[in-house]
C-alpha positions in Angstrom: 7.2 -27.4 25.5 4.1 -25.0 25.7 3.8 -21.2 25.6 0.7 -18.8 25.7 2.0 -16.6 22.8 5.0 -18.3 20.3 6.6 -15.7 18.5 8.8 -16.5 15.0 11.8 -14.2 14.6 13.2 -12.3 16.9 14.0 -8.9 15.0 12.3 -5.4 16.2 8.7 -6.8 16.1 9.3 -10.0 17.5 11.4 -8.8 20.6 9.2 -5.7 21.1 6.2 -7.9 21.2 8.3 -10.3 23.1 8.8 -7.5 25.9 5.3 -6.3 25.7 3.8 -9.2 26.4 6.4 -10.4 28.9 5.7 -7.3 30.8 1.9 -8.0 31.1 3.0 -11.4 33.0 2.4 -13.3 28.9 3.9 -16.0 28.5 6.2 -16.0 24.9 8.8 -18.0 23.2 10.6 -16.6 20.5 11.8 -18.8 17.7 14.7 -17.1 15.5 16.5 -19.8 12.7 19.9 -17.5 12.9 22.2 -16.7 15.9 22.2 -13.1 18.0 25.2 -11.8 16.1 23.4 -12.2 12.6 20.0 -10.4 13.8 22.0 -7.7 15.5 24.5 -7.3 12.7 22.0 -6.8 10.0 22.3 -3.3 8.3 18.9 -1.7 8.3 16.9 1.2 8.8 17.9 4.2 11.3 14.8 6.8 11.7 12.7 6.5 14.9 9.5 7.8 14.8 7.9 9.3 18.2 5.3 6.1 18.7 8.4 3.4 18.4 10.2 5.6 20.8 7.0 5.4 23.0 7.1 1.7 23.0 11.1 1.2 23.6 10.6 3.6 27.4 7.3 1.5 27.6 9.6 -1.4 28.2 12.5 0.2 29.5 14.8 -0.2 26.9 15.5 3.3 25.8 17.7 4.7 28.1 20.7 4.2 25.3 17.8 6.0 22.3 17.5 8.9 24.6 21.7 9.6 25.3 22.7 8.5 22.4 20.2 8.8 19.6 20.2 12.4 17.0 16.8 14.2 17.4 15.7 15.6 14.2 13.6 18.1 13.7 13.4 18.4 10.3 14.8 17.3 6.6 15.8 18.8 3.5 14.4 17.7 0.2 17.0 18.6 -2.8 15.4 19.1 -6.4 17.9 19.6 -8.7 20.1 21.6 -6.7 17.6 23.3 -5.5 16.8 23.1 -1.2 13.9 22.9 0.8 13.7 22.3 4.7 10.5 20.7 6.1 10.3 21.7 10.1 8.7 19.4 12.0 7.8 20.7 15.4 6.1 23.9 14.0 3.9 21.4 11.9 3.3 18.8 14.1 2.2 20.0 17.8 6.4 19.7 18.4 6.9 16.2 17.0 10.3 15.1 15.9 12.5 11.4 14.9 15.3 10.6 16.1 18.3 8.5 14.0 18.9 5.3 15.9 20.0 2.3 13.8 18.2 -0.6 13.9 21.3 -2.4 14.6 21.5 -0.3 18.0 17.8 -0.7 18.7 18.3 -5.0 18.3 21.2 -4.6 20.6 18.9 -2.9 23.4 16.0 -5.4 22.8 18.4 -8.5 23.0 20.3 -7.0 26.3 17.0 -6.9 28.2 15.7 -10.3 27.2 18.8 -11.3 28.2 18.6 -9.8 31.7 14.4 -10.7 32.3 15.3 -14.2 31.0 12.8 -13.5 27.8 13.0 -17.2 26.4 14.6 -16.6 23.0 15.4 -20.2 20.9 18.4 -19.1 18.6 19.3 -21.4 15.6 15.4 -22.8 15.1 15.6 -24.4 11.7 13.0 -25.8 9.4 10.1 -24.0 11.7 7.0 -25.6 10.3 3.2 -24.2 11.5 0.5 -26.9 12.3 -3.1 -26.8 12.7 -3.2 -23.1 12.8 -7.2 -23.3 12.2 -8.0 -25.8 15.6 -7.4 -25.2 19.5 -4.2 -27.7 19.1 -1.8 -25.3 17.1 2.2 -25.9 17.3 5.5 -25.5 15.5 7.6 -27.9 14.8 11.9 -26.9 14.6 15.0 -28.3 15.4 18.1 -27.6 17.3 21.2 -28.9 16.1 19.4 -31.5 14.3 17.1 -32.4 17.4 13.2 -32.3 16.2 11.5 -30.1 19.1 7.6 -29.1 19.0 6.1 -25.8 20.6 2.5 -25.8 21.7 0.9 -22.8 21.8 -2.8 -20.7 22.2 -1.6 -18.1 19.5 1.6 -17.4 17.5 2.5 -14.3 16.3 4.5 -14.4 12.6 7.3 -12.0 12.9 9.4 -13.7 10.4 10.0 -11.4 7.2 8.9 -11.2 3.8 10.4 -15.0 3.1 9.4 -16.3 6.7 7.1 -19.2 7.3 4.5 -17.2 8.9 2.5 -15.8 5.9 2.8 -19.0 3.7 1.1 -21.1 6.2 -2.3 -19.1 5.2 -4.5 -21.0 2.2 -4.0 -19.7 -0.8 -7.8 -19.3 -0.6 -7.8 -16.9 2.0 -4.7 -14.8 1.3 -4.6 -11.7 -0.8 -1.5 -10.0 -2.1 -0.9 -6.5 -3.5 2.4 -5.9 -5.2 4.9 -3.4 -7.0 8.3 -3.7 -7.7 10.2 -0.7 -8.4 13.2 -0.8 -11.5 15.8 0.4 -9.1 17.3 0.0 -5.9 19.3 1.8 -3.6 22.9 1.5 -3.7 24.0 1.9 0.1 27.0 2.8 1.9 28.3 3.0 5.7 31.4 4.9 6.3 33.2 6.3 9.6 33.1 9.8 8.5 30.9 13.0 9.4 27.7 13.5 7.9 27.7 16.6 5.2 24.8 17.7 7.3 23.0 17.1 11.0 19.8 16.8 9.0 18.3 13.8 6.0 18.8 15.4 2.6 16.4 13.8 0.0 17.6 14.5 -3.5 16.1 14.3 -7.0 18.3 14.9 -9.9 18.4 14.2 -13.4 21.1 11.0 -13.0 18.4 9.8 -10.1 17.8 9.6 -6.5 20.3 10.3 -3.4 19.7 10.6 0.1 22.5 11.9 2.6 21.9 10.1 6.0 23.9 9.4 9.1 24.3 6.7 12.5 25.7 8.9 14.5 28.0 12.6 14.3 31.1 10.4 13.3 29.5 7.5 11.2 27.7 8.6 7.8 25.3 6.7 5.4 24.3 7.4 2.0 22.3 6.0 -0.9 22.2 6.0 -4.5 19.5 5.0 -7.1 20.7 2.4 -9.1 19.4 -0.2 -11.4 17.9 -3.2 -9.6 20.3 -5.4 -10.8 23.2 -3.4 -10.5 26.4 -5.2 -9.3 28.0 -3.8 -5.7 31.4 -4.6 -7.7 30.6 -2.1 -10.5 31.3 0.8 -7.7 34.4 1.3 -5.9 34.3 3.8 -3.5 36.0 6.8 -5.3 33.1 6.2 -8.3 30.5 6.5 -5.4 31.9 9.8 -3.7 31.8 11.0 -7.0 28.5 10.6 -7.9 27.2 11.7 -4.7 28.8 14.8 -5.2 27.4 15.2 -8.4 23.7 14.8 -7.1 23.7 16.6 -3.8 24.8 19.7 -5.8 27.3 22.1 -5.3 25.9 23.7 -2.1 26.1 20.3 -0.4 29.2 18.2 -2.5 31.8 20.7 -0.2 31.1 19.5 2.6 30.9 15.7 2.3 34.2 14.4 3.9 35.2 11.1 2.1 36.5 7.8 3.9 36.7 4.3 2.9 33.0 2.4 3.4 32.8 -0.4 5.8 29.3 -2.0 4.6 28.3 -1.7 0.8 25.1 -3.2 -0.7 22.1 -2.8 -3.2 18.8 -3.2 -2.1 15.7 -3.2 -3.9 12.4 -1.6 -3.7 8.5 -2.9 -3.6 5.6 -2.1 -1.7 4.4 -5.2 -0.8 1.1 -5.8 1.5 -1.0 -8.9 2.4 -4.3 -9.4 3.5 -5.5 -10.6 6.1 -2.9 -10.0 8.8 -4.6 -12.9 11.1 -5.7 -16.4 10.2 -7.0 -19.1 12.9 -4.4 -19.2 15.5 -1.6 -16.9 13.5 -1.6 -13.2 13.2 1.0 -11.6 10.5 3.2 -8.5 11.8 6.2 -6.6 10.2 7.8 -7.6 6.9 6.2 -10.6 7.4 2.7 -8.7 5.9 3.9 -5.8 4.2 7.2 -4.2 2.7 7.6 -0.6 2.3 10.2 1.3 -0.2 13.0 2.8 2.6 12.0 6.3 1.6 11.1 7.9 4.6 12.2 5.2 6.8 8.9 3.7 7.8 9.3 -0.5 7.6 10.6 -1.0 11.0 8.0 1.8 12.7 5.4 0.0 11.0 6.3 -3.5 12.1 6.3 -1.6 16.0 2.4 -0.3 15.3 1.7 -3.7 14.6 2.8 -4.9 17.7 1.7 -1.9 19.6 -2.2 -3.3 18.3 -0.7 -6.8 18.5 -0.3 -6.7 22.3 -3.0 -4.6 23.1 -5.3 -7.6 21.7 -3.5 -10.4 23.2 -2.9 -8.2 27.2 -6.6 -8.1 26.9 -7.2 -11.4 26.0 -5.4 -13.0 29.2 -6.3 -10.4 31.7 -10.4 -9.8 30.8 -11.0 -12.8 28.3 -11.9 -10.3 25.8 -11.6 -11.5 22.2 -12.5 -8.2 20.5 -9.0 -7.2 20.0 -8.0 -10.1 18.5 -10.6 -10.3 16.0 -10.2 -6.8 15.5 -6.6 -6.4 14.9 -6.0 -7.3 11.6 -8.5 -4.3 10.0 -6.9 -1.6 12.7 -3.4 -3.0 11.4 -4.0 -3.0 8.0 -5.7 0.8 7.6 -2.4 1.9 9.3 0.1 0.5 7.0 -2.0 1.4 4.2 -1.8 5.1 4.9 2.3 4.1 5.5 2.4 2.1 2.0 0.8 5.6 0.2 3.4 7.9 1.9 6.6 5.6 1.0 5.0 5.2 -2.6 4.3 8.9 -3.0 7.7 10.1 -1.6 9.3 7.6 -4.0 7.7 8.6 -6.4 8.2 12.8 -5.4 12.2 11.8 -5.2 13.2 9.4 -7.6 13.7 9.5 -11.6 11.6 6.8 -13.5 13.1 4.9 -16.8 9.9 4.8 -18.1 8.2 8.1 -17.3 7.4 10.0 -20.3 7.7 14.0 -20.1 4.3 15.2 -18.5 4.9 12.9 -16.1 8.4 14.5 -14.8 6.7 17.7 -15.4 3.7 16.8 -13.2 6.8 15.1 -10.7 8.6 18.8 -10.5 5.0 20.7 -10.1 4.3 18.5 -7.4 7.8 19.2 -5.5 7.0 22.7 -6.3 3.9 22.8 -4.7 5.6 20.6 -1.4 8.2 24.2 -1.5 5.5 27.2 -1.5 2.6 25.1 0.3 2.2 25.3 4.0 -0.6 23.1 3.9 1.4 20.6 1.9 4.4 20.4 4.3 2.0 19.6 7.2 0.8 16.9 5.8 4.1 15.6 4.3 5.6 16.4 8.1 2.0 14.6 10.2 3.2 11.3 8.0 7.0 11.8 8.4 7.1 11.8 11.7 4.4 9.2 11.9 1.1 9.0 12.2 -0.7 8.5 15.6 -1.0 4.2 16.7 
């Protein structure tokens, strides 16, 4: 089998480069190793920034986004006890997010390729990349246990931070740039009202929480935890209780508790590889860079990628014009730079530190403090919030 553009893994980059391209007349075949319900199912981030948005009514898929989905126009950040709203429009030429799960997003995606026939090979196991550097590139898979081989111009590595895609570059030519944080976020989904139609971000002395929601009836919230805490350590009664604790008494009364549905810890890194193409393969997503979930930026960055990712490739096919391709991996990379400093400082601005010694959690509250009084401060903390321009 041969395709124009082979894409591996079919979460939000790979479909939304899927459609793009699919669109513009590309030919694409997506290869994803697990079955619809499992990419759908997974639990992951909910904040849409304005340029994602963009790019799902580029496509056509955001009818559900735009009915369904919770504009925001601002957030609260919560410093030991103490809130702060950060308004959006009036700092950003009118710019908002909107909280639309990722889940919901996947749904939308995989409903449209469904109905345009977007060739989408569920179940691909043992993908293997070949002669990524020559003009006779393929993968290699299998389909329940049948070996299959896709040839291909260019393949575009949507595959995660443990996918195929980024190990196929030399070890030569790859660069890395790593930090693993000592805690992770302790995460629950529950069917009950959020405590508030807006994101609180908290820092208090027993650590980080955040109070988010899926929709006016489904509510998700996070605690800092250990990195290696156990899930089984927390029931739910010991969770509502420490939430309460760190949102404060102006927030705890209005939490309404309910049994959680969906319970996990994730951990936190900033994560980034260099460069984002090599020969025939170009990098996109988690694939090439992780960011911590504060301030919700992993899956809009994966959707800039393929926002400069399609560009390069549409131009390629219609006008035989190289430039974006050999341009894409520095216009990728300065963006989810300026994205990796944001989601370290706001981690850093919300979160309590094992090892931080005492000036340092002074200089942490003087820096909140300044984000409280500081006009300027707030527009910059809003311009990357709501996401900077692809």
């Amino acid at each position: 089998m041969r395709t124009q553009v082979a894409i591996i893994g079919a979460g939000p980059a790979g479909l939304l480069l899927a459609h793009l391209l699919h669109k513009a007349g590309v030919e694409t075949t997506v290869l994803e190793r697990r079955d619809r319900a499992y990419v759908e199912g997974r639990v992951r981030a909910g904040v849409v920034e304005q340029g994602t948005a963009d790019l799902m009514a580029e496509i056509g898929v955001d009818a559900r986004l735009k009915r369904e989905g919770l504009v925001h126009t601002g957030t609260a950040i919560l410093s030991d006890g103490r809130p702060f709203r950060v308004d959006f429009p009036s700092l950003t030429n009118g710019k908002t997010v909107t909280v639309y799960g990722q889940q919901e997003v996947m749904k939308d995606l995989f409903n449209a390729a469904e109905t345009r026939s977007v060739p989408v090979v569920f179940n691909a196991e043992d993908v293997a990349l070949h002669d990524l550097d020559t003009d006779k590139a393929y993968a290699s898979y299998s389909v329940d246990g049948v070996a299959r081989r896709l040839d291909f111009d260019y393949v575009a590595a949507c595959d995660g931070f443990h996918g195929v895609g980024r190990t196929s570059i030399p070890e030569s030519v790859l660069k890395t740039y790593e930090k693993v944080y000592p805690f992770g976020w302790l995460g629950i989904l529950a069917d009950v009202p959020p405590c508030d139609h807006e994101l609180i971000y908290c820092n208090h002395e027993n650590g980080f929480a955040l109070a988010s929601m899926r929709s006016p009836t489904r509510s998700r919230y996070y605690l800092q935890v250990p990195s290696d805490e156990p899930v089984d350590a927390w029931s739910d009664d010991r969770f509502w209780d420490e939430l309460a604790v760190r949102l404060g008494p102006e927030v705890a009364p209005n939490i309404t508790r309910g049994p959680s549905f969906e319970k996990s810890v994730a951990p936190l890194r900033s994560f980034v590889a260099e460069p984002m193409r090599w020969g025939r393969m170009f990098l996109a997503g988690d694939s090439a860079h992780i960011v911590p979930p504060t301030g919700a930026k992993g899956m809009n960055l994966a959707a800039s990628d393929v926002k400069y990712l399609s560009d390069a490739l549409i131009g390629f096919y219609r006008h035989g014009d190289p430039s974006g391709l050999d341009g894409y991996s520095a216009k990728a990379l300065a963006r989810v730079w300026k994205a990796e400093r944001f989601s370290w400082w706001f981690t850093g601005l919300t979160h309590r530190f094992p090892d931080r010694d005492p000036i340092e959690r002074r200089l942490q509250v003087a820096e909140i403090e300044y984000l409280r009084h500081s006009h300027a401060a707030q527009a910059g903390f809003a311009e990357n919030y709501v996401g900077l321009p692809l």
